[in-house]
LOVEXKE-167152 format. One record per residue: residue number from 0; residue in one letter; z, x, y of N, C-alpha, C in turn. Coordinates in steps of 0.05 Angstrom, whole numbers, plus 5000, padded with zeros to 4 digits. Each point is the difference from the previous one (the first is absolute). Last residue first. Layout:
% residues N
[pt NUM A [Z X Y] [Z X Y] [Z X Y]],
...
This chain:
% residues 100
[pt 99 X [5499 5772 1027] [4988 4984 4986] [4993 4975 5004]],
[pt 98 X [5038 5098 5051] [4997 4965 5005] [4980 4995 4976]],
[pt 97 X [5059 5089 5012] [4974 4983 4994] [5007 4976 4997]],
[pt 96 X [5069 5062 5003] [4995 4990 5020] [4976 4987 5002]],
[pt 95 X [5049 5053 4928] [4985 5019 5027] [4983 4983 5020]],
[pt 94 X [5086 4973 4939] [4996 5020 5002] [4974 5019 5026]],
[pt 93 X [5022 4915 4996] [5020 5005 5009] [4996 5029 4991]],
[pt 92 X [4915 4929 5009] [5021 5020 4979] [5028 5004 5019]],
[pt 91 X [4963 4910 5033] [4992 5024 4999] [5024 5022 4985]],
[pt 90 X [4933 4889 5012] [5028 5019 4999] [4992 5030 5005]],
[pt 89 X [4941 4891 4999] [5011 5032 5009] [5031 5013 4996]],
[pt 88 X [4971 4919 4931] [5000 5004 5023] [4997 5034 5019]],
[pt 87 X [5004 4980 4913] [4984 4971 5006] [5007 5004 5033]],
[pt 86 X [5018 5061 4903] [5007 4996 5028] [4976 4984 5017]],
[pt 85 X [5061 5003 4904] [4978 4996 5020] [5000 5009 5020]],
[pt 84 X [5082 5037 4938] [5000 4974 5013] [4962 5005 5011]],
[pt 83 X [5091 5050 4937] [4968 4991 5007] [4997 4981 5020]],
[pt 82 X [5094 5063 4970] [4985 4971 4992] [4969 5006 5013]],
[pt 81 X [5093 5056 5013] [5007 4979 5001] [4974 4980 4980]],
[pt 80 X [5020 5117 5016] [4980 4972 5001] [5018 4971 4989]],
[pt 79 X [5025 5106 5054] [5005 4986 4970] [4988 4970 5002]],
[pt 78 X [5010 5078 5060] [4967 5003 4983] [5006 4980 4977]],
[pt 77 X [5073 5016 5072] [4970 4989 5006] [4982 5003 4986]],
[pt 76 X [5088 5027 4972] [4991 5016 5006] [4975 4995 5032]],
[pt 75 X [5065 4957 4926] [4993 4987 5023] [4995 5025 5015]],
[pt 74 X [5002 4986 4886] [5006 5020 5021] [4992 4985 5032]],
[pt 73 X [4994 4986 4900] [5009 4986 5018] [5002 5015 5021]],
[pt 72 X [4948 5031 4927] [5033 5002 5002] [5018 4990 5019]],
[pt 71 X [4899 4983 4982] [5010 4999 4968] [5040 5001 5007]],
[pt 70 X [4951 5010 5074] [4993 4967 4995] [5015 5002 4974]],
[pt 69 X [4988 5084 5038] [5022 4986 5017] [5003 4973 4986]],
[pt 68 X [4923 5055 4962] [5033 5004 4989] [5019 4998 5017]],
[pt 67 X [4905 4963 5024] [5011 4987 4971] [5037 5020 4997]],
[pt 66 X [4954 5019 5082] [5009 4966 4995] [5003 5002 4970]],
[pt 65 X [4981 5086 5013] [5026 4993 5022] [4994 4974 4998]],
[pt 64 X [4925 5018 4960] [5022 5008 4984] [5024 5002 5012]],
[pt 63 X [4922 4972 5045] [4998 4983 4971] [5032 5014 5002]],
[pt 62 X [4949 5011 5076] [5028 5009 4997] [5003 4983 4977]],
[pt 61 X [4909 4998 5020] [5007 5018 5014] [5035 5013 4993]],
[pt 60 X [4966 4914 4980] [4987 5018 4985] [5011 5025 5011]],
[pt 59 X [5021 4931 5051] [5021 5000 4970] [4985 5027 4982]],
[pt 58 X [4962 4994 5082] [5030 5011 5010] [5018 5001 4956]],
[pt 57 X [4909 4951 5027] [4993 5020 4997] [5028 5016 4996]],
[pt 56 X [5000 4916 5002] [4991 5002 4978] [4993 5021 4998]],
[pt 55 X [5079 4962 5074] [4972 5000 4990] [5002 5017 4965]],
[pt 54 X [5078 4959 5042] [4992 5025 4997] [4966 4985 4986]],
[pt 53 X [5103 4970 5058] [4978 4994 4987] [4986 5021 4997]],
[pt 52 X [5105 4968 5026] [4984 5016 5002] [4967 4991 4980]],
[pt 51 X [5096 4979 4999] [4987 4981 5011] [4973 5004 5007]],
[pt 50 X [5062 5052 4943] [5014 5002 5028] [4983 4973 5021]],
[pt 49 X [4985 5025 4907] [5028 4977 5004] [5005 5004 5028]],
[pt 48 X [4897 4999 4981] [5016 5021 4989] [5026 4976 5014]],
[pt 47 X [4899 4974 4971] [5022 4999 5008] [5023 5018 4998]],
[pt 46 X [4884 5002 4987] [5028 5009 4994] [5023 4988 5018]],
[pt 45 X [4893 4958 4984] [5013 5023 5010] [5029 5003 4990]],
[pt 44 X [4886 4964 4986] [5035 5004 4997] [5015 5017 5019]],
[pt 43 X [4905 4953 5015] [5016 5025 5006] [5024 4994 4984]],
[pt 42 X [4914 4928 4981] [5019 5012 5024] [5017 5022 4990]],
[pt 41 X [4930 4950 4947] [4995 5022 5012] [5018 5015 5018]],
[pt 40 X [4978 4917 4931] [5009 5004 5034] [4997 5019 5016]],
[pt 39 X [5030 4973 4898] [4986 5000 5017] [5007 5002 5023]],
[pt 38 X [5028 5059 4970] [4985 4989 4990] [5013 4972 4989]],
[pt 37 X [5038 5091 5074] [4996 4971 4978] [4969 4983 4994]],
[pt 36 X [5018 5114 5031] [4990 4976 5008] [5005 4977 4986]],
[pt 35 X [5020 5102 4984] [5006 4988 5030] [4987 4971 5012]],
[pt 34 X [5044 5052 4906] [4971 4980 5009] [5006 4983 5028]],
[pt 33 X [5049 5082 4957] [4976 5002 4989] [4975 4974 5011]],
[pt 32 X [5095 5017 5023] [4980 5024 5007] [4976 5003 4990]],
[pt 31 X [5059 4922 4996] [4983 5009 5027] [4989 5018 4998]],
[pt 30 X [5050 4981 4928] [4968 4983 5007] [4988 5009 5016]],
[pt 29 X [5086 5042 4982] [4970 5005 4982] [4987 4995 4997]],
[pt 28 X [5072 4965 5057] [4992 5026 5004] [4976 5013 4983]],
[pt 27 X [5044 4926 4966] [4986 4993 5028] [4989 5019 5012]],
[pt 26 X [5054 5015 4934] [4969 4989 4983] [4990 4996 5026]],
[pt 25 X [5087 5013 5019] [4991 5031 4983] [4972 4993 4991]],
[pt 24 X [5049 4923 5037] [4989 5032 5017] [4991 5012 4999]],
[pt 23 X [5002 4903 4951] [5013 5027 4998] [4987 5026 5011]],
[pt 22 X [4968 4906 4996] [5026 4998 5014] [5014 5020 4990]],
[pt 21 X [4912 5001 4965] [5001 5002 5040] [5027 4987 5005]],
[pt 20 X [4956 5044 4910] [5021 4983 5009] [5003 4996 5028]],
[pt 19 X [4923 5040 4933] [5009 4999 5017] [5025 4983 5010]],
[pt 18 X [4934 5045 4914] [5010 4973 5020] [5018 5014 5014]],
[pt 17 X [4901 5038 4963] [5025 5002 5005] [5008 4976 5016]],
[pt 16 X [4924 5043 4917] [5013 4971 5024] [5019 5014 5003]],
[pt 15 X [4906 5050 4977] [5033 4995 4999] [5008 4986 5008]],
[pt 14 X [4902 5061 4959] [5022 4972 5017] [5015 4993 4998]],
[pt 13 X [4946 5093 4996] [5016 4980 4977] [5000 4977 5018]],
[pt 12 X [4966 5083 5015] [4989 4971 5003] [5006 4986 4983]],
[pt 11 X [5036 5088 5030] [4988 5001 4968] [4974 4978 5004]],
[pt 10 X [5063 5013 5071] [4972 5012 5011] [4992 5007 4968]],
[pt 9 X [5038 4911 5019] [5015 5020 5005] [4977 5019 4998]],
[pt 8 X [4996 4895 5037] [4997 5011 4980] [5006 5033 5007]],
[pt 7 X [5039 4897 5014] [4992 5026 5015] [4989 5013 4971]],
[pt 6 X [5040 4892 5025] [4993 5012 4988] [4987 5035 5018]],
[pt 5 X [5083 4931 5013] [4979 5015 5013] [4988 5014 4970]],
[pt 4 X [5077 4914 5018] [4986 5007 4978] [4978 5018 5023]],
[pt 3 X [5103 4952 5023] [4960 5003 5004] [5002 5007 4985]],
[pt 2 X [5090 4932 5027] [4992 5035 4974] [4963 4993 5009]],
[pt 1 X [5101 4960 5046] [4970 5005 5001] [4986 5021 4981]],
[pt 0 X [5092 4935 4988] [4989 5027 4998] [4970 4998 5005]],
């Protein structure tokens, strides 16, 4: 089990940990949308969907809630997330086609 730890603060200024499970979709999807960049390192996360498909950092934000309740209900819709992965090489969204 990959588990992170993100600290954030809420708009009281409280501070908050949240974990994260990155071999579970439903958490994977909640990283990305929130932290478009691994630490360390700096490189791009990005979204794996089951269709093979890839989804930038802007697209997951953008369609957050059609990926989380296809991902939560299994659904092979194309919005249903498979996992995380770097991106270390050129690729491109499948949703709107930006080369990262």
């Amino acid at each position: 089990m990959r588990t992170i730890e993100t600290y954030d603060q809420n708009s009281a200024g409280i501070w908050r940990t949240r974990k994260f499970d990155l071999d579970n979709p439903v958490d994977a999807v909640r990283y990305i949308a929130r932290n478009p960049y691994a630490w360390p390192g700096g490189y791009d996360i990005i979204l794996i969907m089951n269709d093979g498909g890839i989804l930038c950092n802007d697209c997951v934000k953008n369609n957050y809630r059609d990926i989380l309740f296809d991902t939560k209900n299994k659904w092979s819709t194309g919005w249903d997330a498979a996992g995380i992965d770097y991106e270390l090489e050129e690729s491109f969204c499948s949703h709107c086609e930006k080369i990262d």
